[in-house]
N, C-alpha and C positions, 0 to 999 in steps of 0.2 A: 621628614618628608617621606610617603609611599614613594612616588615614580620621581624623574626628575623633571619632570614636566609640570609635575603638581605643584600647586600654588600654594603657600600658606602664609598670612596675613598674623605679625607675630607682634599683640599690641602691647605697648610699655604702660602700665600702671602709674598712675600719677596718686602722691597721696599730700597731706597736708604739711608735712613739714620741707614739701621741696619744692613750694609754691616762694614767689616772695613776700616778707614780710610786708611790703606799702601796698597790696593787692587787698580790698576792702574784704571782710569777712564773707559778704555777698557775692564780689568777683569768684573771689574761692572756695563758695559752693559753688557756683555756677562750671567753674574748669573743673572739679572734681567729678561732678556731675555727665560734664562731658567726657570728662578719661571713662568714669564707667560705661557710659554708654558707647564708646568708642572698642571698648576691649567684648563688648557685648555682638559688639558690630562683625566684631574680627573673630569673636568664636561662632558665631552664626557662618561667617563667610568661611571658616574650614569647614566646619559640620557641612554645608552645600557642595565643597569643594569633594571631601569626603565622599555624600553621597554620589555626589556628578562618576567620579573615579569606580564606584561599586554598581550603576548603572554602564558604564560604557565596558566593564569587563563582563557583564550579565548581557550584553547587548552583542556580546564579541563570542562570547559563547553562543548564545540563540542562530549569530550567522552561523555559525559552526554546525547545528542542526539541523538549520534550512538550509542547508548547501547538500550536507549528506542526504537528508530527506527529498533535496531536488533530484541527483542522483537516485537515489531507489526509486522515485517517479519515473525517469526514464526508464531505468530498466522495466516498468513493468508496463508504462505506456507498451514499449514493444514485444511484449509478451503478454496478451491479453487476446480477448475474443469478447466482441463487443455482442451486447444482446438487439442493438437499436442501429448496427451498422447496415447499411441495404447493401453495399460494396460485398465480393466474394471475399471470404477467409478462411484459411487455410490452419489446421490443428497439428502437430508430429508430437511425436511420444504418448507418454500412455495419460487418457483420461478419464479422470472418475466421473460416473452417472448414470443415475437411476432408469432413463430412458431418454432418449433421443426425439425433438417433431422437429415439423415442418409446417410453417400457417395454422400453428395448431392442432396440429393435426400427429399423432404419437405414429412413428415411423420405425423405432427400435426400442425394444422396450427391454425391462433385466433378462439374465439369462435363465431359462428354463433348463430344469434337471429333469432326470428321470428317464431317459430314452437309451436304451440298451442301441451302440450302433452296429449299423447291417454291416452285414459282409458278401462279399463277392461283386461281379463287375460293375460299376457306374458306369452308366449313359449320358452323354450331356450331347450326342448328337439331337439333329432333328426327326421327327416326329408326327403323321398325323391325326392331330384328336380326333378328327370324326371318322376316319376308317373305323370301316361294320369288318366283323371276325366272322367267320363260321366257325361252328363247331372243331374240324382241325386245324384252324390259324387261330384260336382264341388262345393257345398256352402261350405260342409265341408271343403275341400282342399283350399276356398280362408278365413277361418274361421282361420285355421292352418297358411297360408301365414299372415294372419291381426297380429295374434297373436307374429308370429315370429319377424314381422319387428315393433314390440311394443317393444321386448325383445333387441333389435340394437337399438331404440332409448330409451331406458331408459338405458342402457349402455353408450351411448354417452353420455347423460344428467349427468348420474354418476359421467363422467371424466371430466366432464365443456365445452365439446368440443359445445353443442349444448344449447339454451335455449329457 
């Protein structure tokens, strides 16, 4: 026997000389007849038994992968970023991608090289665009312009967008 639980069906072989002698020659093919088919019976019913036993251990394994594959679904259910969720969600740590939209629309896109960065003071106060210069307020007002567009690109450089 494999387990102790498994069955096995263990048939006695009948043959002709332990039949009785007053049993018509006809009676005893007919009981011989039946012992084969009987011992036919019983190797069929282990082979099933058998198999049943090689299914229920393939069966016991399989839970074993869907339990663990249940688990790695959780974890990654909660770690995900749905494309079709309307609800807000929220990303930390570092992620890979080509660019970034919104409604379709490209909103951040790779990083651009090539930009020697400025130096000297950034501005990120405020500002008015339409002040007119005269001739000697015009250094100052492109001094304030130099300054401002230093404070946009060290901004950019901050978020990786430029380098």
């Amino acid at each position: 026997m494999a387990k102790n639980d498994d069955v096995q069906v263990l048939p006695t072989p009948i043959n002709a000389q332990m039949l009785p002698s007053n049993f018509s020659r006809a009676y005893q093919l007919y009981v011989l007849q039946q012992s084969n088919s009987m011992v036919n019976i019983a190797n069929k019913a282990n082979s099933a038994g058998r198999d049943a036993n090689t299914a229920q251990e393939q069966n016991e394994e399989q839970d074993k992968t869907i339990a663990s594959q249940g688990e790695a679904l959780k974890q990654i259910n909660g770690d995900y970023v749905s494309k079709s969720a309307t609800d807000a969600q929220s990303v930390g740590g570092s992620l890979g991608a080509t660019s970034f939209t919104v409604n379709g629309i490209q909103v951040v896109g790779g990083r651009v090289t090539g930009f020697t960065p400025a130096t000297g003071s950034a501005s990120s106060g405020a500002f008015n665009a339409d002040a007119d210069f005269d001739p000697d307020s015009a250094p100052g007002g492109l001094k304030e312009a130099r300054q401002r567009i230093k404070a946009l690109e060290d901004a950019l450089r901050a978020h990786g967008l430029i380098d």
